[in-house]
C-alpha positions in Angstrom: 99.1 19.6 78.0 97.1 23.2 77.8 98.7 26.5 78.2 96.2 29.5 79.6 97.1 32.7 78.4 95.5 36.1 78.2 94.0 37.4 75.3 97.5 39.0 73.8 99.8 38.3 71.5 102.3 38.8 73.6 101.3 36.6 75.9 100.6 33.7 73.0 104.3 34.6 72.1 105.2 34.7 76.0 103.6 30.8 76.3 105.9 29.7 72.7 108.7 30.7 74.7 107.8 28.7 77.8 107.6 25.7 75.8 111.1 26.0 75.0 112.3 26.9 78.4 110.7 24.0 79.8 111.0 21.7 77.1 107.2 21.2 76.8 106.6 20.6 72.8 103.1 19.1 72.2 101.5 22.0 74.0 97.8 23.4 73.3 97.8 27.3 73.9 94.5 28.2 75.1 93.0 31.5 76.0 91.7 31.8 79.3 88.3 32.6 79.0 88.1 29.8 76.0 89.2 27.3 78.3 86.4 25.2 79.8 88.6 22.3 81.2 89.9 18.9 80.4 89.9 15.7 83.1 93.8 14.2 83.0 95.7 16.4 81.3 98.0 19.0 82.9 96.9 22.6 82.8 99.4 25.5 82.9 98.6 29.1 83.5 101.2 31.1 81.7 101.3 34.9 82.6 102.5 37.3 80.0 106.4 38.3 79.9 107.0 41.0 77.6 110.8 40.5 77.9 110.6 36.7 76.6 107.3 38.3 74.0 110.3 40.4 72.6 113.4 37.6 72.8 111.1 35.8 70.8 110.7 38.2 68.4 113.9 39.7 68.0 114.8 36.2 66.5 112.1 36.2 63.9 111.9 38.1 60.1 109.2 40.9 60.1 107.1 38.5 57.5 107.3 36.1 59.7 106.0 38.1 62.4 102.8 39.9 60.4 102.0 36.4 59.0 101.9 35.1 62.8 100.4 37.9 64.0 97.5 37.2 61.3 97.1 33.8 62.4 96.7 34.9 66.2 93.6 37.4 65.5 92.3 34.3 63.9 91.3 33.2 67.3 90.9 29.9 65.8 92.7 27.4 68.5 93.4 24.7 65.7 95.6 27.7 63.7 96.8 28.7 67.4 98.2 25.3 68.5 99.6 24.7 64.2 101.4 28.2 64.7 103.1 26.8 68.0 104.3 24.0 66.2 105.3 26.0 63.4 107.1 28.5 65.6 108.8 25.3 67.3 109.9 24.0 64.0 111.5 27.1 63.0 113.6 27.2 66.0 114.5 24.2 66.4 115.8 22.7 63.3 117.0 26.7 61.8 114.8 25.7 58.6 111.9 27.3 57.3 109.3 25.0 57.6 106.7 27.3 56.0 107.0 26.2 52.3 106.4 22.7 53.4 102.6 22.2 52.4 102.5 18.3 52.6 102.9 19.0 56.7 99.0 19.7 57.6 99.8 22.2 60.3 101.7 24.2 57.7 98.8 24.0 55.1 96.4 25.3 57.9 98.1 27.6 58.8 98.5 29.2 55.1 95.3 29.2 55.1 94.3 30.7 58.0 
């Protein structure tokens, strides 16, 4: 499944919060004009909320944010769709998954 978002940050943070809300977790954020199109697999357009943007922030340390924000300039999609599973992770089981270098999302993303 794809998410399209705009270029922003909040809108990359606005489509991490969608995939909670609708329960979506193996989700590929793309940005829109990245996007040249897949056959069979559902495609998403997510439209930036900076209300949700800022929920999910207000949740998150300020390390945490500047090392995501890092990761989003990347522009690299592989870091993009690792720091949505990251991101998940964090929520969802309250542990910090970040120090975990055997997971290969985690090791990309430190090195991103």
């Amino acid at each position: 499944m794809f998410y399209i978002l705009d270029r922003t940050y909040k809108g990359f943070l606005t489509v991490i919060f969608e995939n909670f809300e609708r329960k979506h977790y193996d989700v590929t954020p793309v940005i829109q004009n990245k996007f040249s199109g897949v056959f069979f697999e559902q495609i998403i357009e997510i439209s930036t909320d900076t209300t949700k943007a800022e929920r999910l922030l207000k949740n998150t340390s300020s390390t945490n944010i500047q090392n995501f924000y890092k990761v989003f300039l990347s522009e690299k999609q592989d870091a993009q769709k690792a720091l949505s599973y990251i991101i998940q992770h964090i929520f969802l089981s309250k542990k910090d998954i970040l120090k975990n270098y055997g997971d290969v999302k985690v090791l990309l993303f430190a090195k991103t």
